[in-house]
N, C-alpha and C positions, 0 to 999 in steps of 0.2 A: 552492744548497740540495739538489739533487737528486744534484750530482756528493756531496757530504760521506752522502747517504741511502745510495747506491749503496757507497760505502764501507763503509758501517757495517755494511751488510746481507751485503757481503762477507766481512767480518771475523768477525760470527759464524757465516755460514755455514762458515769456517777455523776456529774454536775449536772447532764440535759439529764438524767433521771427524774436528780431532787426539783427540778424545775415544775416538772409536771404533773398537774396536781393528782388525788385520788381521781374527782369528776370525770380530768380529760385520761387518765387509764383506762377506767370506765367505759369513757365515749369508745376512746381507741378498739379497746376490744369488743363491743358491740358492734361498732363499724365493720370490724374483719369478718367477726363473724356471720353478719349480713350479708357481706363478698362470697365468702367461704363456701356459703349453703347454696350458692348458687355454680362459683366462681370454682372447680374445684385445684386451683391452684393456693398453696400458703402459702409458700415464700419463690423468693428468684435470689441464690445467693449473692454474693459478689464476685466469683467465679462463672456465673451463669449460670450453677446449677439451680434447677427446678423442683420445688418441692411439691405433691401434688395428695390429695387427699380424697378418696371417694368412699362413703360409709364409713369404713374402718381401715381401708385397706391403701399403706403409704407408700410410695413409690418415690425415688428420685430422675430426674429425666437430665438432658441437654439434646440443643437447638444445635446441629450442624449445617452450615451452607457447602453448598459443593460445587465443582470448576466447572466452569460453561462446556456446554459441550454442543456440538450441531451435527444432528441428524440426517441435515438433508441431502440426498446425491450420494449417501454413501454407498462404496461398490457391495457387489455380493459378501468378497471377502471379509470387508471392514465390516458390516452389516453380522459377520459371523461371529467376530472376534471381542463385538462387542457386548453380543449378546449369549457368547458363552463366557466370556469373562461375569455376567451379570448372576448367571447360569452358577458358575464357581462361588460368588456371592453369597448366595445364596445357602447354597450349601454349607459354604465355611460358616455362618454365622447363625444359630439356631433359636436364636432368644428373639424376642419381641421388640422392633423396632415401626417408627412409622416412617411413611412419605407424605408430604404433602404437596401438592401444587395449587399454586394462587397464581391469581390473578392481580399481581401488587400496584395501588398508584406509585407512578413514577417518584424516585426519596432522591434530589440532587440538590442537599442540603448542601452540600462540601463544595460543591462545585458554584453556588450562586454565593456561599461565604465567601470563596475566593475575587470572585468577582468584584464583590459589592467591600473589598478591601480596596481591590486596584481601582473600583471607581473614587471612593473615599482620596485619594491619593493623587487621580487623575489630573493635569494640568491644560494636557494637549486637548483643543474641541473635536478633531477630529478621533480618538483613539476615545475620548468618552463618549463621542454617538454611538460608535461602536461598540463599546461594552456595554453600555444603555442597551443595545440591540441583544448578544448575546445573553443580559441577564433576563429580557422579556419573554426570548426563546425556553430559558430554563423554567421559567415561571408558566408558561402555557403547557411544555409537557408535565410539569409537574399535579398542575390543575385538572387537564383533560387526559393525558397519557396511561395507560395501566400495562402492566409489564407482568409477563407469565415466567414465573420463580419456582423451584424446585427446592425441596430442604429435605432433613430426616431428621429422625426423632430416637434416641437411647434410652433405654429403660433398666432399672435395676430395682434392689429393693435394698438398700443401704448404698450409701456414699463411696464406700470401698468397693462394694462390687459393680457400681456402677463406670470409677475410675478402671477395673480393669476389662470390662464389656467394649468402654470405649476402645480402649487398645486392641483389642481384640477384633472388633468392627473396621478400627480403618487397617488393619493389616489382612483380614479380608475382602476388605474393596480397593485396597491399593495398585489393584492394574487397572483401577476402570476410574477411581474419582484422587481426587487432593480434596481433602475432608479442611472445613474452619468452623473449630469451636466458639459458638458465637459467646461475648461477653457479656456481664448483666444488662448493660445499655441495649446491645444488641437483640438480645431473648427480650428484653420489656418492649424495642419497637416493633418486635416480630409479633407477639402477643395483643399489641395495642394496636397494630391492623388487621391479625384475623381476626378482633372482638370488632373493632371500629371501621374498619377501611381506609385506615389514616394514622399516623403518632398521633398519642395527644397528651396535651401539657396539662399539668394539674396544676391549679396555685389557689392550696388550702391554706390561709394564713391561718389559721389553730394548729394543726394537724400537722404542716408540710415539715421535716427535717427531727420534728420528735419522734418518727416511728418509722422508721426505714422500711420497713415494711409493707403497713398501713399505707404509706407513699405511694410503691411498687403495684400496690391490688388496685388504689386509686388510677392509677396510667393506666392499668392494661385493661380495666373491668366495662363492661356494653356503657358508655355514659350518656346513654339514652333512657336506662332504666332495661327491665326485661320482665316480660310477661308471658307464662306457660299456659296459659287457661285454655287454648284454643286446643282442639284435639290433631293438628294438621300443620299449624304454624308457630312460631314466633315472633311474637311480638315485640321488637325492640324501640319502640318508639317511632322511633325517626324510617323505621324499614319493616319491612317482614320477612324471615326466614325458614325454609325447610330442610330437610335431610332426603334427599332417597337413597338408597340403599342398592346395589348393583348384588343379587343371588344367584345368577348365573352367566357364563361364560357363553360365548361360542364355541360349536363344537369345535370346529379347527381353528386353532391361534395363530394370525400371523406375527410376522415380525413387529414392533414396537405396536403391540394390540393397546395397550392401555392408554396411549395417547390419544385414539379417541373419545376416550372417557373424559379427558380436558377438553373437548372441545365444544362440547354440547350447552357450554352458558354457564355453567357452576362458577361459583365464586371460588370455592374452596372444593380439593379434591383431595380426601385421605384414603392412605392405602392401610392399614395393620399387616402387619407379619407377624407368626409365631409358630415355633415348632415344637410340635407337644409330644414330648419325650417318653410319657407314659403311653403313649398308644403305640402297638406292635403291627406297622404299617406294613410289613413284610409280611406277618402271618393271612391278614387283613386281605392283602392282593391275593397269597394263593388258594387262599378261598374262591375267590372271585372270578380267579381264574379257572378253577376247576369248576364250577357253577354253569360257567359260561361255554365252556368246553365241552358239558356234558352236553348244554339245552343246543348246540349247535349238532352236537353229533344227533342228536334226535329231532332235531327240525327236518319238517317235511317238502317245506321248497327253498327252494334258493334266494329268495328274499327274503324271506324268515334267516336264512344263514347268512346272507349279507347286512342286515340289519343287526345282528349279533356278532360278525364281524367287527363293523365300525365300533364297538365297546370292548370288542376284545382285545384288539391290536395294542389299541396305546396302551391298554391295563397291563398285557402281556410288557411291552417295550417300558413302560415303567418299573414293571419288578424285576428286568435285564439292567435296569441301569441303574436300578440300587445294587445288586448284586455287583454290576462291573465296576460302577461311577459314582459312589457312594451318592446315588439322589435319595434327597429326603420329599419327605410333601411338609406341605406349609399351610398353615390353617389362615384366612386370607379375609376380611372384610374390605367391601371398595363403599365408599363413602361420598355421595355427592350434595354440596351443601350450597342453596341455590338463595339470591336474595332479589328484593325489588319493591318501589314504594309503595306500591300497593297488594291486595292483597289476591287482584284480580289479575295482575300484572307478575305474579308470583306463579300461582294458579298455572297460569300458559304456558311461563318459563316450565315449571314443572310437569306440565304435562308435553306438551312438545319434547322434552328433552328425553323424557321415557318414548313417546313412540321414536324418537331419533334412534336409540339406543336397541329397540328393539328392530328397525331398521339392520343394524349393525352384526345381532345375531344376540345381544345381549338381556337379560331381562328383571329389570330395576321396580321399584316400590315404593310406596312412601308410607310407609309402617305409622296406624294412628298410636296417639295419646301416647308417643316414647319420645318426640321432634326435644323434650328437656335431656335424654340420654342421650342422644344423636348429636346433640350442642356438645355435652361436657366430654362426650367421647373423642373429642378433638386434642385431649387436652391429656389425655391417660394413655396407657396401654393395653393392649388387644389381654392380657390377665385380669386387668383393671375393670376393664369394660363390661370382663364377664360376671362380675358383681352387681352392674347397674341393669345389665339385659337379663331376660329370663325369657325361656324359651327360643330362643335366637339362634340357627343355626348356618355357622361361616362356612364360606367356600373351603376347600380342600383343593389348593392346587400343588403337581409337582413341581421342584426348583428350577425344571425346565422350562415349565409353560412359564412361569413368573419371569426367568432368563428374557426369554422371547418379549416379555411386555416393558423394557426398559423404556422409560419417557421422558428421563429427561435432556429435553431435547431443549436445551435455552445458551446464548449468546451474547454476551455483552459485555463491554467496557466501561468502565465507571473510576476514570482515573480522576482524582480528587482535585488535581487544578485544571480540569481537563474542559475543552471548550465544546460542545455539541456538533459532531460533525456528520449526522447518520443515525443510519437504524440498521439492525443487522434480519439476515432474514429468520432468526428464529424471532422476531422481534422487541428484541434487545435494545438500550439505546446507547451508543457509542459516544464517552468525553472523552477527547485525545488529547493529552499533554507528551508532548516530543521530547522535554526532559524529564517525565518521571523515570524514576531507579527505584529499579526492586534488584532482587537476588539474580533476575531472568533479564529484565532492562538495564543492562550495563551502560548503554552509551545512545545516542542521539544523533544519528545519522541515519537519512531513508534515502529511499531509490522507487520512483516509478514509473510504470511502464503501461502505459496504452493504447491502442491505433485511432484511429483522427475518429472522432465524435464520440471516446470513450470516455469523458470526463476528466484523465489526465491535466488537461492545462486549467482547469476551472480549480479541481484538488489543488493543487502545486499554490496557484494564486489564494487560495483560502486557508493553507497555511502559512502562507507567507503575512496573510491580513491577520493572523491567531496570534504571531508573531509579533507583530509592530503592537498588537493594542494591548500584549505581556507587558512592553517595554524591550527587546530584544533589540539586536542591532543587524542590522542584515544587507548584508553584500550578496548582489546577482551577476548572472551573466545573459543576458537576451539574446537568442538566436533573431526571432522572429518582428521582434517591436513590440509584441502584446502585451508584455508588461509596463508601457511606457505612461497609460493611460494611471494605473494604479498606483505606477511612481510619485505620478504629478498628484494623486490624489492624493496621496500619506507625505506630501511635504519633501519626496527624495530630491535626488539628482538622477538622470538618465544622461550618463557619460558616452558617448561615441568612442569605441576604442581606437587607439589613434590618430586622433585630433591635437589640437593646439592646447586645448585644455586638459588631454589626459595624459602626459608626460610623464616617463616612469626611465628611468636612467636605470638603462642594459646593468652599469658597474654599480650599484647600490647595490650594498651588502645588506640582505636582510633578514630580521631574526627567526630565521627559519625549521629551528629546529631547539630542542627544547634538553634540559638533563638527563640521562636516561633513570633516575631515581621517582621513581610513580608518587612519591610524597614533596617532590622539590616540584615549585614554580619559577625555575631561574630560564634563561637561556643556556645551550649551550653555544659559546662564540664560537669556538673552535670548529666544531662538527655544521653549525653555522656557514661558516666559513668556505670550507670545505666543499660544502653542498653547492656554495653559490659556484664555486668554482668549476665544479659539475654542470652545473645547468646553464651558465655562460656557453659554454662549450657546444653542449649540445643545442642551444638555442641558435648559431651560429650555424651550428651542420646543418639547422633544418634548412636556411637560406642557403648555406653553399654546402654542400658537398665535404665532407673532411675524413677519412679516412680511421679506422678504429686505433692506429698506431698513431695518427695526424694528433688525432684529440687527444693522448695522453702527452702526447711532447705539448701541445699547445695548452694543456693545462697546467702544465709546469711553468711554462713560459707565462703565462695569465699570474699564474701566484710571483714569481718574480717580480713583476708589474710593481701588484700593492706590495709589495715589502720595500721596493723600491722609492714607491709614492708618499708610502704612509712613515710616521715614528713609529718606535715598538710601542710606544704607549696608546699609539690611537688605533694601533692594531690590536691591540688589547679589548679594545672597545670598540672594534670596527661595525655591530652592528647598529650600535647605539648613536653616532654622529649626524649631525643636522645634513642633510640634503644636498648643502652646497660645498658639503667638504669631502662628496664622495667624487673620484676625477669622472671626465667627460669619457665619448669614445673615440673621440679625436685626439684626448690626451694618451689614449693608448695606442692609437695608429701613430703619434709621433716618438713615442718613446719606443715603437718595434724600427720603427725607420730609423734609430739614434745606433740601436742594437744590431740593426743588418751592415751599419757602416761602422761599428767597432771592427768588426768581421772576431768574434769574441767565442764565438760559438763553432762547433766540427759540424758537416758540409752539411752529415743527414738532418740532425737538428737546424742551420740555417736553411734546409728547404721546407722545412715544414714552418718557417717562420715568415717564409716568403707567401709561400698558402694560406697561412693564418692573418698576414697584412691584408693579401688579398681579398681575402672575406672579407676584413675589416672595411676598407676604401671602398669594395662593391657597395658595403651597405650602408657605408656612409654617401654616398657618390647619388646612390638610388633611394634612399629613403631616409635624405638629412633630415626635416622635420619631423617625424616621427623616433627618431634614434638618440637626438642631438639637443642635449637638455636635462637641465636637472628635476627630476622628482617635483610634478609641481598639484598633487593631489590630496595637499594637505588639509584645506580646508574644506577640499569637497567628500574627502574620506571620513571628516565630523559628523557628517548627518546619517538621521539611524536609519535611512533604507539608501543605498546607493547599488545603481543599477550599469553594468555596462552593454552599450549594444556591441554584438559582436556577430550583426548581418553578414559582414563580410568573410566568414569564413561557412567553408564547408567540409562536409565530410573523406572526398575522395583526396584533395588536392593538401599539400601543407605547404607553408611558406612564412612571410613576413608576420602575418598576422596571427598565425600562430604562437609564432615567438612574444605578439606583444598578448597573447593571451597566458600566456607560460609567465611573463614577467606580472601580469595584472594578479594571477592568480597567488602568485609567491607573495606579492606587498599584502594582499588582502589577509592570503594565512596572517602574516605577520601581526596583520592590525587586530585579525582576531584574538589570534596567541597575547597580544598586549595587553588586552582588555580580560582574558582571560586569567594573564595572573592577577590583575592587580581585583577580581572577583574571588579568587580561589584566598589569596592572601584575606579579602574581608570575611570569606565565610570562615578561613583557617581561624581566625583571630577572635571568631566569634561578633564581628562588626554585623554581619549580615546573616539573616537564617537564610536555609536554601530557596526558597520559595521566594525572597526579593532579590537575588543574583539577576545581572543582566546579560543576558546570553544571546550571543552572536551566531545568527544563521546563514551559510554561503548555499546558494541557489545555482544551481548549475542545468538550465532550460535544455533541453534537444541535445543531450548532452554527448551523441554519439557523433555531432559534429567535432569535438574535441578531443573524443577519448575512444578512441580503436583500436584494433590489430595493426593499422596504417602510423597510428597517431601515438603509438605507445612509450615517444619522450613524454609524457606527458602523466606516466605511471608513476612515475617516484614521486608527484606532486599527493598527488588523490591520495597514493598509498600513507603519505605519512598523515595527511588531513585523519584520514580515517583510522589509523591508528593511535592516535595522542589526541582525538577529539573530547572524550568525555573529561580527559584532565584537565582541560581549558573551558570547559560552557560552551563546546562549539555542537554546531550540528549541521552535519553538510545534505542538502539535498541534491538530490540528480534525479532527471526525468527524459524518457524518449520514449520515441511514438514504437518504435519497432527492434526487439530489443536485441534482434537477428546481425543490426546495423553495427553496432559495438559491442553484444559477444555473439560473434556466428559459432554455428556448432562446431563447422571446421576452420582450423587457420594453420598457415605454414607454417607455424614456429611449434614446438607444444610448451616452448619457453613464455612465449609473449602467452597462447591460452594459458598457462598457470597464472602469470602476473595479472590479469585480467576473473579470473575466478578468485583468487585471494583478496583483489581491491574489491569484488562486490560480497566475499567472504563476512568481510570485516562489516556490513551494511547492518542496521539493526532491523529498521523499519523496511520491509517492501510491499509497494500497494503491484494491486493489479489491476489494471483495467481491461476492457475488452480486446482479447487478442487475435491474433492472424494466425492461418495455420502453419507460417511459415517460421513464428516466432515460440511456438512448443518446443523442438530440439531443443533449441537455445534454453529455452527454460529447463527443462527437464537436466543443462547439460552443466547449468551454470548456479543453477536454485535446487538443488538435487533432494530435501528438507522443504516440510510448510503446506506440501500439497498433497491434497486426498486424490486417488485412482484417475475419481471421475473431475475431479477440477477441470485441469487440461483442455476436457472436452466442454466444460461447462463457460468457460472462458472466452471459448468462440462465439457464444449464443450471451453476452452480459449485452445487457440494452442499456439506454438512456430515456429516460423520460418522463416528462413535468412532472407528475403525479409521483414517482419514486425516487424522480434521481435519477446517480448513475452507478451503477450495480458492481463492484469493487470486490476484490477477495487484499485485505490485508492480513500476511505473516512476521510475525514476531520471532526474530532470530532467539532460537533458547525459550519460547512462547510458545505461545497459542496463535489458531490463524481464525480470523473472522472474517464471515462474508458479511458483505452490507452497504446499502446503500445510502452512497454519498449526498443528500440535503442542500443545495442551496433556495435561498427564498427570492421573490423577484427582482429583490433591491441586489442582491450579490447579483444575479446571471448579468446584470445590466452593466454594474462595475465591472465584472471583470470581462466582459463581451467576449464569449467564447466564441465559436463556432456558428453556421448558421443550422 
């Protein structure tokens, strides 16, 4: 197969050959090498590799991106950890690579593609004003927004020893980054914004698809033109740019020193590395040392010896720790490349930025009549470069001081269907989609947690609106009423739980439980079955009273019931039957009363029958229209947001309403799990790609009113939700104000605390909002993963407000955690009217 690929690939490569004529050969290679002489990039393979050419001297390179990382609040510890891991970096790896940091316009191509699919698609007027809306938000950051990015840069001098440098490289940085080899697309829009500040599309009709190459220099090259004449600047037409040059350090380095280096205005900030194997930097120090040693012993005052100190010390503690810690020194150019539309406006930038810098402890330059070295030096490496400079002398730092200036410090989410929901505080910008799956996002279940004016119920309602305008389907449960407003907006239903209109029959068997085979969509009936027979039971005890011995006789007795009721055949199929053919609970109070006057049954078992009628008649006696009735939420359960209010319960107390929450809860799984196979079966079958699946989201408001230490019949529900969610397209959310309320640090049982740490175990998403100091334990007891030292404390101090939002830490189970704040614009706060 591959020898016939290679063929074919040859053969058209021979046809577009003979196509073109001698002239456009000609043209072709005049063109490149017009780029060339400037450009010293010639090729970007199809792998990404980078071909790069300066004088005579060839080089092959690759564009790595590396994992977000955030700097801020880190403790002492972490602050260590990071920056000797940088420190080890360092050292492991001796050859020439670069850093860059830019300032990138905002790229959310992916994210306005998907969009501007679902509007194509759109039916509903309300769900297209709202993507309308979401795709104008993408288009403004994209316009006005710029995003500070971190990369690195590999260098070799043949393609083999470049493949094994790389390996080499991420298994020395692999305690501190996750390395992504960018692909050619990738390298050509990295390239076509440090030349432009933007992608840019080429469309040569001569040229375009005859020269793959020629193509590749077209995208990335200044396409404004570029003009060296000036002895200070660059002229690219449309802009003007310069380089200054950073030649000296402060004397004392602190922790992440080089970040200041980004923040002085540069567009573009390159770091080189290289470590020059021919110089005997050991011999070198004890020279230096002894020199120093001497002119101290012969100094005549103490400031003369103190002044000779401060050069002695670290010279001395640097050739201790080559000798203990294998440091090496690293020959080090910092690189600031400054841009602006005029030339006066440059100028400022430029100088401002040096006195800033010198401010700082630093002392930078802007080297005349070299600003065309200083461009191409972007583009080669720290060996490469020393072809093009003459006379140029780099910093010399040890692998430690370099350790110490780790920068990058950047944060951000960029999931590809993902909707804009924030900025993160390295300034980052955040698209969250709730179903993507990676290796790390298995599943699609959140949980979150705020105290009153923390943003919580504003989030919870903005995914819920993320949601509806996917197409999802989504079933709530309302503590408060304040989703009722939004209901009525998105077309739902807002059901009153137990009401005349929301009848849910106690004996309806339903499909609640799934095959245990993680590749089957079926139900299982039986364990189905099973379940219901469990939960009848226990829904019963919550109302009365029944005894741990009570409920297993009276669960036997319940399944006697249906076997009694039903055929074997429609017990076969018991969850699958219309509504009116499941019995009443009247029809089960009369068939116990048929059973206590058989007298059929020995005494213990007849009293536990007499107890379990009793339930039965209480709760028929006391709350006949709510109990007494078939399943009548067929057609309200069709619409894709339905909402139940469930004012009536609280946290301390359990009762009827409970039970009809525990039953609301089971038919809802069910209807999910419904919809969930007959999605899973269109994606199996290849009918649907993932991305048009319609996935069902269950909302669970305040949710510590339902689900506690008090309340924990209520655990087998959540726990299987949350465990066979991703099989189905489900995705459950849950939110409460205080998170003390439903997991305290202490509880009687240490049974119910496990069952309770395993159901928020299984949680993928958890946000944070601003917390209480009484709700840390809890966190600390039950989120034990996801948070930095200083969080904790930080989390007491998150605000809300116009101008930011509200200030959020979300963790990604098996992720990463971002801090950031949550974005609504004036038309949401209004919709969802949160708080005053």
């Amino acid at each position: 197969m591959s020898e016939v690929l290679e063929i074919n690939v040859a053969k058209t490569i021979s046809e577009k050959t003979k196509k073109i004529s001698r002239k456009n050969r000609k043209q072709i290679k005049q063109e490149k090498n017009s780029i060339t002489k400037v450009l010293p990039i010639c090729e970007i393979k199809r792998d990404g590799t980078i071909v790069t050419k300066v004088k005579s001297y060839f080089e092959y390179s690759v564009i790595l991106g590396l994992t977000p990382q955030d700097l801020t609040t880190l403790s002492s510890k972490e602050i260590d950890k990071v920056t000797n891991a940088y420190w080890t970096f360092h050292k492991s790896y001796p050859h020439s690579f670069k850093e860059f940091y830019l300032n990138f316009p905002e790229n959310n191509t992916d994210q306005q593609y998907y969009i501007q699919k679902k509007i194509s698609k759109e039916k509903r007027p309300v769900a297209l004003a709202f993507l309308s809306e979401e795709l104008r938000k993408l288009r403004v950051l994209e316009d006005k927004y710029k995003t500070f990015q971190s990369f690195m840069a590999i260098y070799a001098n043949s393609e083999e020893e470049l493949a094994l440098r790389i390996k080499d490289f991420m298994t020395a940085g692999s305690s501190l980054f996750d390395f992504k080899r960018f692909s050619k697309e990738e390298t050509e829009v990295f390239f076509s914004i440090l030349n432009n500040g933007s992608p840019t599309k080429v469309t040569n009709h001569l040229l375009k698809d005859q020269d793959d190459v020629l193509d590749t220099l077209l995208r990335i090259q200044p396409q404004g033109g570029v003009d060296f004449e000036a002895v200070d600047y660059i002229n690219f037409g449309d802009r003007f740019e310069a380089t200054v040059d950073v030649i000296n350090t402060p004397n004392i380095l602190m922790n992440f020193w080089t970040a200041g280096l980004t923040q002085v205005g540069a567009r573009v900030m390159t770091i080189d590395h290289f470590h020059d194997t021919s110089e005997d930097y050991t011999e070198v120090l004890d020279r230096t040392i002894t020199a120093l040693s001497s002119a101290r012993d012969t100094a005549k005052s103490q400031g003369e010896k103190d002044r000779i100190d401060d050069e002695l010390n670290p010279t001395r503690q640097i050739s201790i720790d080559m000798k203990r810690h294998g440091e090496t020194i690293k020959k080090s150019n910092f690189k600031l490349h400054f841009s602006a539309p005029t030339i006066e406006e440059l100028d400022s930038l430029v100088n401002k930025a040096i006195k800033d810098l010198k401010g700082q402890g630093f002392e930078a330059t802007r080297y005349l009549n070299m600003q065309k070295q200083e461009w191409q030096s972007q583009f080669v490496s720290f060996e490469a470069q020393e072809s093009i400079f003459y006379g140029r002398v780099e910093k010399e730092l040890p692998s430690r001081a370099l350790g110490l200036g780790f920068a990058h410090n950047q944060t951000f989410l960029h999931d590809p269907n993902g909707f804009y929901i924030g900025t993160t505080q390295t300034g980052g910008i955040m698209y969250y989609d709730q179903f993507r799956k990676t290796l790390e996002r298995l599943s699609y279940s959140g949980f979150i947690s705020g105290a009153k004016g923390g943003g919580k119920s504003s989030l919870l309602k903005k995914l819920m609106l993320l949601n509806y305008i996917a197409g999802n389907n989504i079933f709530g449960f309302d503590k408060s009423g304040e989703f009722k407003a939004l209901v009525e907006l998105l077309s739902g239903s807002f059901v009153k739980l137990g009401s005349a209109e929301s009848m849910i029959n106690i004996l309806q068997v339903f499909g609640f439980k799934s095959v245990a085979d993680v590749t089957s969509n079926k139900t299982d009936i039986v364990e189905s079955f099973n379940t219901h027979i469990t939960q009848t039971i226990t829904r019963l005890s919550i109302f009365y009273n029944l005894s741990q011995n009570q409920q297993v006789i009276a669960a036997s007795v319940l399944r006697d019931f249906y076997y009694d009721y039903f055929t074997a055949e429609q017990m076969a199929e018991i969850t699958e039957l219309s509504n009116q053919d499941y019995p009443l609970i009247t029809e089960l109070n009369e068939y116990l009363e048929r059973r206590l006057k058989s007298n059929s049954d020995d005494n213990s078992k007849r009293d536990v029958i007499v107890e379990f009628r009793t339930a039965i008649t209480s709760l028929i006696e006391q709350h006949y229209n709510k109990f007494v009735g078939y399943t009548n939420l067929d057609n309200i359960m069709t619409n894709q947001v339905v909402m139940f209010d469930i004012s009536m319960i609280d946290d301390n107390t359990s009762g009827v309403f409970d039970m009809l929450f525990h039953m609301a809860l089971t038919m809802v799984w069910s209807l999910a799990m419904r919809n969930g196979r007959k999605e899973k079966y269109a994606y199996d079958t290849g009918a649907k790609p993932f991305d048009e699946i319609t996935r069902t989201v269950i909302i669970a408001d305040e949710v510590h009113n339902v689900l506690n230490p008090r309340k924990i019949f209520v655990a087998d529900i959540f726990n299987t939700m949350l465990s066979e969610d991703r099989k189905f397209f489900i995705g459950v959310l849950m939110a409460t104000q205080l998170v003390e309320r439903m997991l305290p640090e202490q509880t009687s049982s240490s049974e119910v605390q496990e069952t309770l740490k395993n159901i928020f175990g299984l949680v993928q998403y958890r946000f944070f909002g601003k917390q209480s100091e009484t709700s840390i334990p809890s966190l600390k007891k039950y989120f034990p993963t996801g948070f930095r030292e200083n969080d904790y404390e930080e989390m007491l101090h998150y605000t809300t407000t116009p101008e930011n939002g509200s200030k959020m830490l979300l963790n990604i189970a098996g992720g990463k955690s971002y801090t950031f704040y949550h974005e609504l614009t004036p038309q949401e706060l209004e919709i969802f009217q949160g708080g005053a």
